[in-house]
N, C-alpha and C positions, 0 to 999 in steps of 0.2 A: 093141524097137528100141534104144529108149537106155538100158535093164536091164542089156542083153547086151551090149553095147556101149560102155560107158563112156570107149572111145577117140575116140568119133564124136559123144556129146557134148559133151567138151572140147573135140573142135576145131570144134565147130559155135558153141560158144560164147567160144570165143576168137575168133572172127572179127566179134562184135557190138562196136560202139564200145562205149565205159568198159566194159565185161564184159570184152574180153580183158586191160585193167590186172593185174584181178582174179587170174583164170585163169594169169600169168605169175608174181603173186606167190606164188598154189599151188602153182605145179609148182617155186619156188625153194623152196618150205619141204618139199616134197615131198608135198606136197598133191592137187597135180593129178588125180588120179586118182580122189578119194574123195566118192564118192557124196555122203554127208551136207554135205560141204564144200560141194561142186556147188551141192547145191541150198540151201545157205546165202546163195551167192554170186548164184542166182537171186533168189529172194526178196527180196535187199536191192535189186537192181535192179528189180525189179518196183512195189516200194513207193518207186521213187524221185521225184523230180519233174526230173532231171532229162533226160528227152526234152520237156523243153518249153523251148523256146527263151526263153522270157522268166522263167523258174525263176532262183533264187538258185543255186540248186547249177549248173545253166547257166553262168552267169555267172562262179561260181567258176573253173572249169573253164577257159573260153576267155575270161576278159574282158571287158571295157565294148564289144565287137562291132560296137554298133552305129555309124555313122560311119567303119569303118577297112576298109580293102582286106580283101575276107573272104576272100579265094584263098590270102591269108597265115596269117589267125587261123584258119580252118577245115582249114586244109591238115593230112595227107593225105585226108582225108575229103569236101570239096568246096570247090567256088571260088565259091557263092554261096548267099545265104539258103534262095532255093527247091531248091536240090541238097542243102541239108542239112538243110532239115525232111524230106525225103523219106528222107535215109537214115535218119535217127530214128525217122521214122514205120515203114520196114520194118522196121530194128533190134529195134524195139517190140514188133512185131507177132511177130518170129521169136521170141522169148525167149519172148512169151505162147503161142504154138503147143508150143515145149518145155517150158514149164512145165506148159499142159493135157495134151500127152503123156505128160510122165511122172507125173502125179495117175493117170491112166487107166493106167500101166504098174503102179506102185503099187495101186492100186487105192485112193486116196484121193478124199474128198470134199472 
């Protein structure tokens, strides 16, 4: 699926929040396209901490959050706490699906 495909993983994984940063600075260095990159760029998101909203690297990110109109500090991604744990939590979840995908494509353990 995502072997043969390496167009369909980039842009499945450029559509993840902070993954597609990533994804845009690969396709600037001309990167985008390469496998071992890809799943470089998985990896570091995988072992991140920041889908969790109370994480340092969070906070990097977006800021001292709490207290301040979040339709601003979370904007385009959500207008409130509970809209953005939730896309985190999908986010999350899709990047671990592609990642056990392509172990299973690979045929890695």
């Amino acid at each position: 699926m995502y072997i043969d495909n390496i167009k369909k993983l980039h842009d499945e994984l450029k559509q993840l929040i902070f993954v597609g940063g990533d994804i845009e600075a690969a396709d600037s260095d001309g990167q985008g396209y390469d496998l071992d990159n890809l799943l470089s760029i998985i990896n570091k998101w995988l072992n991140s901490s920041i889908w969790n909203m109370k994480s340092d690297e969070f906070r990097m990110q977006f800021g001292d959050w709490e207290d301040k109109d979040l339709s601003d500090v979370f904007w385009p991604y959500a207008d409130t706490e509970i809209e953005m744990k939730d896309k985190l939590r999908k986010d999350y979840n899709k990047l671990i699906r592609i990642d056990y995908k392509l172990k299973e494509e690979l045929k890695v353990k």
